[in-house]
KOLGU-4560 file (N, C-alpha, C; in nm, 3 decimals, padded with zeros to 5 digits):
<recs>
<n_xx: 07.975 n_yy: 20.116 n_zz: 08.451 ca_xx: 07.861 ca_yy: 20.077 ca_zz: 08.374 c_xx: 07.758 c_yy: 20.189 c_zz: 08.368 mol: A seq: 1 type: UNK>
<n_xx: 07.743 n_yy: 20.242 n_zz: 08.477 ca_xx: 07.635 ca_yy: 20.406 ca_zz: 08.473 c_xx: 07.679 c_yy: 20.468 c_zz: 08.385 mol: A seq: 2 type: UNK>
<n_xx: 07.812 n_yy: 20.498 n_zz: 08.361 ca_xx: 07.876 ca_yy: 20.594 ca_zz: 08.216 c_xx: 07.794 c_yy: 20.613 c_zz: 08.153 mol: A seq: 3 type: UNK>
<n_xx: 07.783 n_yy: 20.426 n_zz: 08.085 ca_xx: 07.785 ca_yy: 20.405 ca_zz: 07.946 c_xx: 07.583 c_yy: 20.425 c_zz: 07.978 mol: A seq: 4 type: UNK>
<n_xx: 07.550 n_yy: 20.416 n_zz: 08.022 ca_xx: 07.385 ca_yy: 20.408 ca_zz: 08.039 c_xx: 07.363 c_yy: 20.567 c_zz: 07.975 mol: A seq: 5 type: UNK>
<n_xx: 07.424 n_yy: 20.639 n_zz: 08.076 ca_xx: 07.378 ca_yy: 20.801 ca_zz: 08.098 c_xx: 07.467 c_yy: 20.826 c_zz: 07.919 mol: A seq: 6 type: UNK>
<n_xx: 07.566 n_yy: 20.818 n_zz: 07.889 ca_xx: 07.626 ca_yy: 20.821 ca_zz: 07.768 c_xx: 07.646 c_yy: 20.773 c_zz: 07.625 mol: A seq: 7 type: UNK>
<n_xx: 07.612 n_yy: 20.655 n_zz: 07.671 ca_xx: 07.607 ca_yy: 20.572 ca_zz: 07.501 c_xx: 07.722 c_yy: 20.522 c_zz: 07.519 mol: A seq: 8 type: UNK>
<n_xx: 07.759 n_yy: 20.410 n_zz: 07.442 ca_xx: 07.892 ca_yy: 20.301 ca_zz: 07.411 c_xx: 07.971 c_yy: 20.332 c_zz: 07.279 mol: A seq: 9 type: UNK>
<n_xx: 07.932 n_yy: 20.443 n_zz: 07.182 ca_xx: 08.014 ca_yy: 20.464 ca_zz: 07.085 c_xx: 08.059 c_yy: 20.569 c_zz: 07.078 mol: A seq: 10 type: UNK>
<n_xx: 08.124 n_yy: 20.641 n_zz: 06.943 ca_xx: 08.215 ca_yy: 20.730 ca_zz: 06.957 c_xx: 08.132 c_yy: 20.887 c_zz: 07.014 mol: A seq: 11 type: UNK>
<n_xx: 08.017 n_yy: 20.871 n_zz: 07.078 ca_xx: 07.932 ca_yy: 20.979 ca_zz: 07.167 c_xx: 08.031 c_yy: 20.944 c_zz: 07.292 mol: A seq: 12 type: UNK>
<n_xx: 08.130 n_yy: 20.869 n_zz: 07.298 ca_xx: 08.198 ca_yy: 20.875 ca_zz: 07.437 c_xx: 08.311 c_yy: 20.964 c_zz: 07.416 mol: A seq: 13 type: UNK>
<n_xx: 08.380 n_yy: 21.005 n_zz: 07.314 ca_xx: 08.444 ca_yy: 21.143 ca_zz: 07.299 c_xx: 08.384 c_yy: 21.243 c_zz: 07.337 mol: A seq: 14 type: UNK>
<n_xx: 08.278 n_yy: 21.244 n_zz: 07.329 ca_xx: 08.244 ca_yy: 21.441 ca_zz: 07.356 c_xx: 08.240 c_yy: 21.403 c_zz: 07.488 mol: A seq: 15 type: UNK>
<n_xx: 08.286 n_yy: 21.366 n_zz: 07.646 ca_xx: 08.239 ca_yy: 21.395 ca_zz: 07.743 c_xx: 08.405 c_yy: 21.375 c_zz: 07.805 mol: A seq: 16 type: UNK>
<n_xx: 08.414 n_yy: 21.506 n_zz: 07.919 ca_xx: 08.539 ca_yy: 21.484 ca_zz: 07.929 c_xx: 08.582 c_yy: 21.368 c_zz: 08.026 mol: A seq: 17 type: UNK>
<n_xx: 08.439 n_yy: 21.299 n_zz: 08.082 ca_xx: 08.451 ca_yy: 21.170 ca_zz: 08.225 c_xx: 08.514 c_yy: 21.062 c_zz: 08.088 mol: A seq: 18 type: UNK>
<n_xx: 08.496 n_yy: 21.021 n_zz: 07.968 ca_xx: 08.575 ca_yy: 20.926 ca_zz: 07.900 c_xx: 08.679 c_yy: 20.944 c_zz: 07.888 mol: A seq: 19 type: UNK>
<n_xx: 08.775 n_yy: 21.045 n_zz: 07.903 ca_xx: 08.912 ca_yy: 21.090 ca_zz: 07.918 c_xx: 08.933 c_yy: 21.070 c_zz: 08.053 mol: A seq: 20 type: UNK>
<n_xx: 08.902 n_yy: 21.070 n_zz: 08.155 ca_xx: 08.928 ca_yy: 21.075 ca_zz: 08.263 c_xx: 08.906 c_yy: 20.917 c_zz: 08.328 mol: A seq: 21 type: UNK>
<n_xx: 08.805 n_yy: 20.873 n_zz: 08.274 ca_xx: 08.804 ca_yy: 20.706 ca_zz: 08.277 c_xx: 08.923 c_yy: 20.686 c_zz: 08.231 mol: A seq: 22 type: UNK>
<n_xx: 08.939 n_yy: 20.675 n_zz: 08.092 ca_xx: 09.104 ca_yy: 20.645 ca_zz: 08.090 c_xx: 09.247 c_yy: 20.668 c_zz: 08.116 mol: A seq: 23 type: UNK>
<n_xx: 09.257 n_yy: 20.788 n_zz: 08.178 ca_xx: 09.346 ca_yy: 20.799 ca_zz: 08.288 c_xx: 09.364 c_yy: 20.747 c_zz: 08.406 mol: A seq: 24 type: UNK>
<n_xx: 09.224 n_yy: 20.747 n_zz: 08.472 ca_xx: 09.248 ca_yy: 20.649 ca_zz: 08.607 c_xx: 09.274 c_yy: 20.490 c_zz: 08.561 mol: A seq: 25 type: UNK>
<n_xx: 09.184 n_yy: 20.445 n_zz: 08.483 ca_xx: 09.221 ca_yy: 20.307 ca_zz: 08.419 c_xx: 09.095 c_yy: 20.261 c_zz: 08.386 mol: A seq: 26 type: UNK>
<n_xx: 09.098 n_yy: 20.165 n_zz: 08.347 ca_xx: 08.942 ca_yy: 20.127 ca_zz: 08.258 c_xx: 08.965 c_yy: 19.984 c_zz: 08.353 mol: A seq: 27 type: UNK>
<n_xx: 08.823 n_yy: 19.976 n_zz: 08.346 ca_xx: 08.771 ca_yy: 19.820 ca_zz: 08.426 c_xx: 08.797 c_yy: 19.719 c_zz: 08.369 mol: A seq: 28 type: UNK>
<n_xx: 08.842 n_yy: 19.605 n_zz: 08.384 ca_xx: 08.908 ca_yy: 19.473 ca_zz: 08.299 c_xx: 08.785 c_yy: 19.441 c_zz: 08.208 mol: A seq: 29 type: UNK>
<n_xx: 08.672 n_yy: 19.441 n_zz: 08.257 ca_xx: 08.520 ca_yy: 19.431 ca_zz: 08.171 c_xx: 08.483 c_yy: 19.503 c_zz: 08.119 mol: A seq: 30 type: UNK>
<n_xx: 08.601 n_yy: 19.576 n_zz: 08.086 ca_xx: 08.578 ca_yy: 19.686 ca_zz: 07.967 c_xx: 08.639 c_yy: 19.764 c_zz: 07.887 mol: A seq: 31 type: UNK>
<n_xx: 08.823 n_yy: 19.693 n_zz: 07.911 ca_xx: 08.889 ca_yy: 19.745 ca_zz: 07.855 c_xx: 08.890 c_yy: 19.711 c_zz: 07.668 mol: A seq: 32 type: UNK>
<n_xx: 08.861 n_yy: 19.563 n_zz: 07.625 ca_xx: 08.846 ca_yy: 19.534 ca_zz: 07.529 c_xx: 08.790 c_yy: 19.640 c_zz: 07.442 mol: A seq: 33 type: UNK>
<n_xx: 08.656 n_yy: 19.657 n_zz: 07.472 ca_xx: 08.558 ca_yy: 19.732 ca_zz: 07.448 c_xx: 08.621 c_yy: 19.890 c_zz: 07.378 mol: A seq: 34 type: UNK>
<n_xx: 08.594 n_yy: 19.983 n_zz: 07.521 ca_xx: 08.693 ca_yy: 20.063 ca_zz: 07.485 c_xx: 08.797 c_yy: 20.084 c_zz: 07.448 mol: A seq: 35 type: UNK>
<n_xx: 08.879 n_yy: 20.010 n_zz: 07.507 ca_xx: 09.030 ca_yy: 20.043 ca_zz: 07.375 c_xx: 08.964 c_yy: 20.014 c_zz: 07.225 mol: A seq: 36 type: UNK>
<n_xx: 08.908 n_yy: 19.914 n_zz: 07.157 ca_xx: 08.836 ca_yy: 19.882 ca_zz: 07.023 c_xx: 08.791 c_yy: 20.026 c_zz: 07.008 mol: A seq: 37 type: UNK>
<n_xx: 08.713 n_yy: 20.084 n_zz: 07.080 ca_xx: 08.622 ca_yy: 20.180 ca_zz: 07.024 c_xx: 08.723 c_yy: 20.323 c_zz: 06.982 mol: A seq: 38 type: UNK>
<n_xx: 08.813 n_yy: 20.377 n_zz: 07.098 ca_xx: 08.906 ca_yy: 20.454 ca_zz: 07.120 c_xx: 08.979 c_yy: 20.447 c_zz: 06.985 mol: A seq: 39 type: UNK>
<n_xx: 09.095 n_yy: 20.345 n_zz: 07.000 ca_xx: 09.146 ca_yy: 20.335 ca_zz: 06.869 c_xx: 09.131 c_yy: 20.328 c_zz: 06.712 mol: A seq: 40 type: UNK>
<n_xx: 09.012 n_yy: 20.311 n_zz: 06.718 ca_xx: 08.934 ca_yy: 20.339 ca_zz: 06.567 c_xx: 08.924 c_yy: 20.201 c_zz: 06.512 mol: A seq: 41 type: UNK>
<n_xx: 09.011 n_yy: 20.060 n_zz: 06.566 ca_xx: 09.024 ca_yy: 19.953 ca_zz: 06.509 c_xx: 08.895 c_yy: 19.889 c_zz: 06.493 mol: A seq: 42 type: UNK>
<n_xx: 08.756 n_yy: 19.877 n_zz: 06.564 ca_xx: 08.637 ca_yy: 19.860 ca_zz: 06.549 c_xx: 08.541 c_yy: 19.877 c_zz: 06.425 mol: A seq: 43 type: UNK>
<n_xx: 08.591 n_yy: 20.010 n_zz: 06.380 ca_xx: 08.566 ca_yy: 20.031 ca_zz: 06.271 c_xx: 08.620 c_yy: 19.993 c_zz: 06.147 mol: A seq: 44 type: UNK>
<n_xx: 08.750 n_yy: 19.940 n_zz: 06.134 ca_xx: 08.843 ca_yy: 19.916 ca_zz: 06.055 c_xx: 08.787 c_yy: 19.802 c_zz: 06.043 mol: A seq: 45 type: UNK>
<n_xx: 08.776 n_yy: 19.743 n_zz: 06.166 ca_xx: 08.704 ca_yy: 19.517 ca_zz: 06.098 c_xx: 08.585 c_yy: 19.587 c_zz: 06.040 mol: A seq: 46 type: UNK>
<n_xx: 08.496 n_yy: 19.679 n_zz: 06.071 ca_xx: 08.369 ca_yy: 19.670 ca_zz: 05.997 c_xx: 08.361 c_yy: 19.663 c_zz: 05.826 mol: A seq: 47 type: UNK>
<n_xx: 08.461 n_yy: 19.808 n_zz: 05.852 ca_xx: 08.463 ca_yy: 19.854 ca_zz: 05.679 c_xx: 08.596 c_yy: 19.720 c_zz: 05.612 mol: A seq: 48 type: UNK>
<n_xx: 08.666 n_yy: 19.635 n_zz: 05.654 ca_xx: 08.762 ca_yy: 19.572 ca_zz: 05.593 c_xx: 08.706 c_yy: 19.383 c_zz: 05.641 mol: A seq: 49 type: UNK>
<n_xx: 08.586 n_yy: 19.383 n_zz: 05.593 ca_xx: 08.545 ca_yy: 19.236 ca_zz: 05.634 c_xx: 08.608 c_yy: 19.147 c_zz: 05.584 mol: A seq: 50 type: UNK>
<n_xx: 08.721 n_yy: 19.074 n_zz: 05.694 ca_xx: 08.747 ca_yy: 18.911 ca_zz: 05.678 c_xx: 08.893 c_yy: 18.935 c_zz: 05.617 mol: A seq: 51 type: UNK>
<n_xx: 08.938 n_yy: 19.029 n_zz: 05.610 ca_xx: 09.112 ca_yy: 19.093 ca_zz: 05.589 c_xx: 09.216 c_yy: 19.026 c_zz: 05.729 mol: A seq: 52 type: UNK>
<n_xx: 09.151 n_yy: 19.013 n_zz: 05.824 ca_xx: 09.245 ca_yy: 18.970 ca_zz: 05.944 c_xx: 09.254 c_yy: 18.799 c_zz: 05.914 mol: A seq: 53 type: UNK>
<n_xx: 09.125 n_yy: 18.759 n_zz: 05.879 ca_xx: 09.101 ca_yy: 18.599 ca_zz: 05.846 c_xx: 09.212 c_yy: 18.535 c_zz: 05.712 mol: A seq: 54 type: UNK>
<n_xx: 09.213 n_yy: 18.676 n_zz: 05.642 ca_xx: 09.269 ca_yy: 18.612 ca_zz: 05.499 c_xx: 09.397 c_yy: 18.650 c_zz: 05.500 mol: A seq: 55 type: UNK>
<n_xx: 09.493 n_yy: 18.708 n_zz: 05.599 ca_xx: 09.602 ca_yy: 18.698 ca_zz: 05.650 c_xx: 09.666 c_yy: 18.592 c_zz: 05.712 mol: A seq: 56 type: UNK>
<n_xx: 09.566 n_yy: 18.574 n_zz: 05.790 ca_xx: 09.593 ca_yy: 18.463 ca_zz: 05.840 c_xx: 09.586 c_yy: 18.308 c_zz: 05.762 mol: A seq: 57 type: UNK>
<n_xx: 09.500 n_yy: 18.317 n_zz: 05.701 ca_xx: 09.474 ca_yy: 18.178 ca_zz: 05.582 c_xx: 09.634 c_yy: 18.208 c_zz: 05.511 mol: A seq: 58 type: UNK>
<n_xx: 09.607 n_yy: 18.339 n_zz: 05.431 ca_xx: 09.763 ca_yy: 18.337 ca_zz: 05.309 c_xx: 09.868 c_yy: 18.321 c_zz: 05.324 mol: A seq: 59 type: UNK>
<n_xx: 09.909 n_yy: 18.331 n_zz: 05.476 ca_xx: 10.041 ca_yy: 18.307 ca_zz: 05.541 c_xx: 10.049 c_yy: 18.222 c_zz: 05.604 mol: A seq: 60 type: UNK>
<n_xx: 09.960 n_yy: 18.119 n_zz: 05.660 ca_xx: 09.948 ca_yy: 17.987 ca_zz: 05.727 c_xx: 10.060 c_yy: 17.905 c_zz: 05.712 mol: A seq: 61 type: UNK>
<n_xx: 10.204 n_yy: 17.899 n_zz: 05.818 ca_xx: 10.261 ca_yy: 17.834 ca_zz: 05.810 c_xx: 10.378 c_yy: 17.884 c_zz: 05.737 mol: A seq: 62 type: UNK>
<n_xx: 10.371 n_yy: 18.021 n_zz: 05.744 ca_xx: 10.517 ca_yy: 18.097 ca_zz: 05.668 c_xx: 10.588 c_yy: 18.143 c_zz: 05.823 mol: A seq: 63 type: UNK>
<n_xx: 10.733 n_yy: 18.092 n_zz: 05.796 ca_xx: 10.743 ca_yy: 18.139 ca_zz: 05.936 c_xx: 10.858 c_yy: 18.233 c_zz: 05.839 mol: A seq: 64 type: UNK>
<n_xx: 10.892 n_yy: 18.362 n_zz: 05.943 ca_xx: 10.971 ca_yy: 18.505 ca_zz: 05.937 c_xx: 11.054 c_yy: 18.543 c_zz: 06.055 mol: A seq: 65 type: UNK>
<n_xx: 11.135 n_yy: 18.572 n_zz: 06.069 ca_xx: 11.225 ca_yy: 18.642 ca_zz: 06.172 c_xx: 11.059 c_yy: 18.723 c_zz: 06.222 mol: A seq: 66 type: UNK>
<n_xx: 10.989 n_yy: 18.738 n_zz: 06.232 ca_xx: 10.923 ca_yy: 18.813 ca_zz: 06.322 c_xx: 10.778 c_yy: 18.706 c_zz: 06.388 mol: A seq: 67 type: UNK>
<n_xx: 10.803 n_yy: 18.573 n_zz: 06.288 ca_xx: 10.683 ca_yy: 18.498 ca_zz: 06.360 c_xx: 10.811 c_yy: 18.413 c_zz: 06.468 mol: A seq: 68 type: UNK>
<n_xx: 10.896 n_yy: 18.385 n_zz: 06.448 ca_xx: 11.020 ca_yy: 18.312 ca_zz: 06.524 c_xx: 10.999 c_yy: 18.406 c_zz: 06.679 mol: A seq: 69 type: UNK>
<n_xx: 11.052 n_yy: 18.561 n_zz: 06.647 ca_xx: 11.024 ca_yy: 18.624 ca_zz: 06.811 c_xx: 10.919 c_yy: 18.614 c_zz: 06.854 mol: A seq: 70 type: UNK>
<n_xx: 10.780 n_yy: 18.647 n_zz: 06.777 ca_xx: 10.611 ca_yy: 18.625 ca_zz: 06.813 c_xx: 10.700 c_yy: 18.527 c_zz: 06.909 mol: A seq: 71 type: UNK>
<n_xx: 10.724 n_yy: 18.382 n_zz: 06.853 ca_xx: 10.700 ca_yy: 18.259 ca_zz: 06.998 c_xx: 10.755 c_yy: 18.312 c_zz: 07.093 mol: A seq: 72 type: UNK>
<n_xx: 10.911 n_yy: 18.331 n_zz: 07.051 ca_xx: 10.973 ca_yy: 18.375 ca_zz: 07.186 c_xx: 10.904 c_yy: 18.452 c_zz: 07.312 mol: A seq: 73 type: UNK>
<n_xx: 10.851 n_yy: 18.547 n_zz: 07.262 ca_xx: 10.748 ca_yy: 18.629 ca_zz: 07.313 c_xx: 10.641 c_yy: 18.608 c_zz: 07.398 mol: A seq: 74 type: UNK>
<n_xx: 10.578 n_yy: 18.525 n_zz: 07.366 ca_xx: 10.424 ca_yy: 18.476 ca_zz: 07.381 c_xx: 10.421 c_yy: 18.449 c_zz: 07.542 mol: A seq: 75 type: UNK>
<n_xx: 10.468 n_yy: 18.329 n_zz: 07.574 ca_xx: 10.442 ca_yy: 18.245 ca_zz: 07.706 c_xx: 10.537 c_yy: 18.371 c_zz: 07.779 mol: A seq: 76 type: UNK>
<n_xx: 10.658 n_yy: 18.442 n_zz: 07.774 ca_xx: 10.700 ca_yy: 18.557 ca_zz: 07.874 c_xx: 10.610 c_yy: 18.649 c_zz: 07.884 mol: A seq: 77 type: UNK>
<n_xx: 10.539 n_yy: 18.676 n_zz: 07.816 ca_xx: 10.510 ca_yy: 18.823 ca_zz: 07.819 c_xx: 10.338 c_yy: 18.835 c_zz: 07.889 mol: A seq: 78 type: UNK>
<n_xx: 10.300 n_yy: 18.942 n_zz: 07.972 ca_xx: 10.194 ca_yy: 18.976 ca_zz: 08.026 c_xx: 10.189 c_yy: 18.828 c_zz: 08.114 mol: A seq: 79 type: UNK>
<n_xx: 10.259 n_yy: 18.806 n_zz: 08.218 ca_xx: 10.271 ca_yy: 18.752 ca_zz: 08.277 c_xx: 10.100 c_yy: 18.786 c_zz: 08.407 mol: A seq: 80 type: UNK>
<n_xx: 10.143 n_yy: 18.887 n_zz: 08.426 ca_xx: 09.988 ca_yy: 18.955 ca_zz: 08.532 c_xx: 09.830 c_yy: 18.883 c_zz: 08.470 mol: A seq: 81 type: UNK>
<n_xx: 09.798 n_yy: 18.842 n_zz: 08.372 ca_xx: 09.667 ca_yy: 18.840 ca_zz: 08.311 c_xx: 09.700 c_yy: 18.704 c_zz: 08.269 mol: A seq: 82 type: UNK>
<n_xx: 09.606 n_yy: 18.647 n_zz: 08.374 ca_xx: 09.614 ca_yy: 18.482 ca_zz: 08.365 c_xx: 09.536 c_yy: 18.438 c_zz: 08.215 mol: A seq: 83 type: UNK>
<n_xx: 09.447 n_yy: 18.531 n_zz: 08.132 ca_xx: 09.393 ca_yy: 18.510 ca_zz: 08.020 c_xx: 09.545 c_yy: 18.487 c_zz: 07.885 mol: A seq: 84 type: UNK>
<n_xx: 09.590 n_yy: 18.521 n_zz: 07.935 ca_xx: 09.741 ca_yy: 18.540 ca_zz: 07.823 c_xx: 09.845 c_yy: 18.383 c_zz: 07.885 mol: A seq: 85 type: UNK>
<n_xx: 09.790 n_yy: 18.298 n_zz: 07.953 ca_xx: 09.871 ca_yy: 18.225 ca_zz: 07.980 c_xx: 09.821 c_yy: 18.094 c_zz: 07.969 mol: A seq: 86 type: UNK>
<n_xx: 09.693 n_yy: 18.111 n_zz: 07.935 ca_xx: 09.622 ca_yy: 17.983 ca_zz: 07.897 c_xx: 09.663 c_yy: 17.943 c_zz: 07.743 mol: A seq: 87 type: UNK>
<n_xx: 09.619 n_yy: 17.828 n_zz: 07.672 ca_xx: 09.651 ca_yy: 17.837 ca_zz: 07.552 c_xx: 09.598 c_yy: 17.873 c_zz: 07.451 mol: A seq: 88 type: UNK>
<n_xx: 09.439 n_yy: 17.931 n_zz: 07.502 ca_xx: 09.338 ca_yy: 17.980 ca_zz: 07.423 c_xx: 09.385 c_yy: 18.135 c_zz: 07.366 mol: A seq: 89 type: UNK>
<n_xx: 09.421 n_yy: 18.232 n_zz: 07.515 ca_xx: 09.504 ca_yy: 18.369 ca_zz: 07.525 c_xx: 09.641 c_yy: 18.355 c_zz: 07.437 mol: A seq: 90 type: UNK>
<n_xx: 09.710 n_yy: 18.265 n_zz: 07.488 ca_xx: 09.827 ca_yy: 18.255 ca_zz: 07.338 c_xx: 09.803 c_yy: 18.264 c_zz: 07.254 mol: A seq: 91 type: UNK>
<n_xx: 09.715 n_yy: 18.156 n_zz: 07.178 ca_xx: 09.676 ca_yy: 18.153 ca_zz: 07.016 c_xx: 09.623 c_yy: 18.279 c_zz: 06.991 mol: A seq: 92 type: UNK>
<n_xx: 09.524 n_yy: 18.334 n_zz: 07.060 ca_xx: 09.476 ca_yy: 18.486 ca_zz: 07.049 c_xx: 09.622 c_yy: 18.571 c_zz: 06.989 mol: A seq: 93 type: UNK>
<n_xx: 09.655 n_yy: 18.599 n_zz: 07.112 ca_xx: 09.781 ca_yy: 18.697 ca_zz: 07.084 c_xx: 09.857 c_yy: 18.670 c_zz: 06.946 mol: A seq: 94 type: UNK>
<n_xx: 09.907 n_yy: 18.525 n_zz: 06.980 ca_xx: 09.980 ca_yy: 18.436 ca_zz: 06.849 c_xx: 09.942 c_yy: 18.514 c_zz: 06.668 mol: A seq: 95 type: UNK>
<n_xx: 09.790 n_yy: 18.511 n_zz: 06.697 ca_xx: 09.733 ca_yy: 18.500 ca_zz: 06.528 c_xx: 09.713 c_yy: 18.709 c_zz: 06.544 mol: A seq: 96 type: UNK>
<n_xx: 09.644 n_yy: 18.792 n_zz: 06.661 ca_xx: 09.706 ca_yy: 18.921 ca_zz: 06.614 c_xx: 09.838 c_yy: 18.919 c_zz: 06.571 mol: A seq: 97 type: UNK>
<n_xx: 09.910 n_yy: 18.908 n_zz: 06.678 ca_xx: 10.064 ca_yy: 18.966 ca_zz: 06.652 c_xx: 10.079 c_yy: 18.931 c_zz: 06.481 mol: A seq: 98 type: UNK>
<n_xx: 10.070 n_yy: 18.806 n_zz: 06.486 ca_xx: 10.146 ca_yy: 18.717 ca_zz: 06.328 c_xx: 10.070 c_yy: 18.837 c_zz: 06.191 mol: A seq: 99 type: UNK>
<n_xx: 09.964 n_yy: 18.812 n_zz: 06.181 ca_xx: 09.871 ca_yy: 18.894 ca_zz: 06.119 c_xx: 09.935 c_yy: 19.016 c_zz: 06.090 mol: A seq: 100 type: UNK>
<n_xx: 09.941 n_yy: 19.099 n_zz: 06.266 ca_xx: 09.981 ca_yy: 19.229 ca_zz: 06.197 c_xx: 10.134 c_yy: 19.241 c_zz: 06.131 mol: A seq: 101 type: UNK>
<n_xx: 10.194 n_yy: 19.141 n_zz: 06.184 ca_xx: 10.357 ca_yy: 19.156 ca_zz: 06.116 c_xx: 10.355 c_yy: 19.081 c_zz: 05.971 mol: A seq: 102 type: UNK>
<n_xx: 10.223 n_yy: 19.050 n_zz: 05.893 ca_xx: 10.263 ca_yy: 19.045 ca_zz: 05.756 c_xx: 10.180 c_yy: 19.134 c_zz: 05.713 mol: A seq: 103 type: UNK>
<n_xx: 10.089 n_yy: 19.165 n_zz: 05.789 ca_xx: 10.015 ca_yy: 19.310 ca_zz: 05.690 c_xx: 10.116 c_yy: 19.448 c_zz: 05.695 mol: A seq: 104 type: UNK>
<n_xx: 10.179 n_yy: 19.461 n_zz: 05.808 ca_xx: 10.295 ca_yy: 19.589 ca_zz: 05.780 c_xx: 10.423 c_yy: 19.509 c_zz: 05.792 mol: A seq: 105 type: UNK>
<n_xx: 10.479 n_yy: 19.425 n_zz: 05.676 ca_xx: 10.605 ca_yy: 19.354 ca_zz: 05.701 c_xx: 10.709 c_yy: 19.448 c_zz: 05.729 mol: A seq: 106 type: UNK>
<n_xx: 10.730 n_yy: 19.617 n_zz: 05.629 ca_xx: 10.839 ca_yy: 19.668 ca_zz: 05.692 c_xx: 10.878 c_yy: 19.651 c_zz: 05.804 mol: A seq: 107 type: UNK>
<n_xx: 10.722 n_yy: 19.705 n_zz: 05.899 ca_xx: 10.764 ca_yy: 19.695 ca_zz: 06.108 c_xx: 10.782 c_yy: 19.574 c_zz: 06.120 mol: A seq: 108 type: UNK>
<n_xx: 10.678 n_yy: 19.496 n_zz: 06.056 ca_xx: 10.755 ca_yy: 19.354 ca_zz: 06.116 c_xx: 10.659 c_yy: 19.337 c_zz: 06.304 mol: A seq: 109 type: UNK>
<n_xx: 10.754 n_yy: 19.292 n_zz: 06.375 ca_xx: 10.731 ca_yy: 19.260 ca_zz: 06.535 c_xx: 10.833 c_yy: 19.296 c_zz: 06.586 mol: A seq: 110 type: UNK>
<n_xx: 10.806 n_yy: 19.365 n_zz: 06.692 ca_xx: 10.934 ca_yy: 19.391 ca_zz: 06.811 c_xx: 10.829 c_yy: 19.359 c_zz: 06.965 mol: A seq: 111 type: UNK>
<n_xx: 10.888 n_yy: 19.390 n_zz: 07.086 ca_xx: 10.791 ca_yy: 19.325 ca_zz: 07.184 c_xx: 10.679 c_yy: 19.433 c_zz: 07.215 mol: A seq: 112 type: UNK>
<n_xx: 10.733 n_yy: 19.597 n_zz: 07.175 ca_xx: 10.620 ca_yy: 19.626 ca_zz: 07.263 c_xx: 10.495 c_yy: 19.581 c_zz: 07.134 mol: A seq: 113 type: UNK>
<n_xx: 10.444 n_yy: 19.516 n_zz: 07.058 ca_xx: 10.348 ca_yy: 19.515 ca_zz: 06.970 c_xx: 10.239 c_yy: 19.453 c_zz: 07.099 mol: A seq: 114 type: UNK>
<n_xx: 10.343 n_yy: 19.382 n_zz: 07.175 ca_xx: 10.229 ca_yy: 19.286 ca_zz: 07.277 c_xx: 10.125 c_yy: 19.448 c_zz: 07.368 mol: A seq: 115 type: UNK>
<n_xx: 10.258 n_yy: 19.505 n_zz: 07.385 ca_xx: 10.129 ca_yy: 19.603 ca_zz: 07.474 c_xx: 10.048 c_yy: 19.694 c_zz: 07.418 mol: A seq: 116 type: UNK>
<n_xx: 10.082 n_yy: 19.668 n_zz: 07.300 ca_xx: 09.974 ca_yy: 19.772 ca_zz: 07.223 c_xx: 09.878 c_yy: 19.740 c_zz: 07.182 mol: A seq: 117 type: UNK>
<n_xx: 09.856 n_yy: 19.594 n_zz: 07.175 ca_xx: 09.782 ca_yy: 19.485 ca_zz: 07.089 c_xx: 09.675 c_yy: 19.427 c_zz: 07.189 mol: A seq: 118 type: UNK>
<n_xx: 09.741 n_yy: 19.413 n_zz: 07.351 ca_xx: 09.646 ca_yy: 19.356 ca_zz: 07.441 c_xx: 09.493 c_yy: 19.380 c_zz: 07.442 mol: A seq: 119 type: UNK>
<n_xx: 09.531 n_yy: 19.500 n_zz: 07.514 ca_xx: 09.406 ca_yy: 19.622 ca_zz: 07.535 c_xx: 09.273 c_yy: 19.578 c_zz: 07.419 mol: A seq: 120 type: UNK>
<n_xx: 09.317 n_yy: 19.597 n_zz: 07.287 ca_xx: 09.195 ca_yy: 19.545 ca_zz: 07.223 c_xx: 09.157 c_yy: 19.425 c_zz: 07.194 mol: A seq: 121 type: UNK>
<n_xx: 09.182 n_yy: 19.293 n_zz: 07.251 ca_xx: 09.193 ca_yy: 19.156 ca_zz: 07.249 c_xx: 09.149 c_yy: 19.115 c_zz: 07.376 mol: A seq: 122 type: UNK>
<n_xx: 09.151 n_yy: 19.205 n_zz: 07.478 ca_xx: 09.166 ca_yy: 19.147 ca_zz: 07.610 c_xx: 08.998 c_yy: 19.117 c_zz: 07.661 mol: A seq: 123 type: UNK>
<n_xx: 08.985 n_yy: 18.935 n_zz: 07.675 ca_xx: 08.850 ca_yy: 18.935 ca_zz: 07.735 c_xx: 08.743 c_yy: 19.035 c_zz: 07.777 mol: A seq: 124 type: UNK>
<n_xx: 08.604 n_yy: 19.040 n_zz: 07.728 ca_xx: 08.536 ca_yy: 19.093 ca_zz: 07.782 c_xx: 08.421 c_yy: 19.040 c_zz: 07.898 mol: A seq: 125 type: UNK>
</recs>
């Protein structure tokens, strides 16, 4: 939390090489959301693309695909460690990324690692 005081919380956390090095050792569970969002650029993407994740989710409501079929399979196995992913609130979370992103890039579709790539910016703050 001193980091972010002495540094700032946005992309002023690139220029310092302790934000690289935070994320090598590992980022604090109260703050991985955060940062991974900021890191990956996806933060910015909901800003400039308002209500695109919502209207994915509305337009496909109830289309199921060889890739919403594995989503289930998926769900209740996976990230077993993070009791937030095992409640049913953390499912539906995961549930509506994953689904979302496998009709906005249908080529990729879903395979499993989408779960670990997907956590990090979803994960409770």
């Amino acid at each position: 939390m001193h980091y972010h005081v002495a540094h700032g919380r946005n992309l002023t956390l690139l220029r310092y090489p302790q934000c690289t090095r935070l994320v090598q050792v590992g980022l604090p569970n109260r703050l991985r959301g955060e940062i991974w969002e900021t890191l990956s650029g996806s933060l910015y993407l909901r800003f400039f693309n308002p209500g695109v994740y919502w209207a994915l989710l509305k337009d496909n409501e109830g289309r199921i695909s060889t890739s919403t079929e594995e989503i289930e399979k998926d769900l209740t196995r996976s990230l077993p460690e993070y009791p937030a992913y095992q409640s049913e609130e953390g499912i539906s979370t995961l549930r509506r990324v994953l689904t979302a992103y496998s009709f906005k890039n249908p080529e990729l579709g879903y395979c499993q690692v989408s779960i670990l790539s997907q956590w990090p910016c979803i994960i409770k703050r």
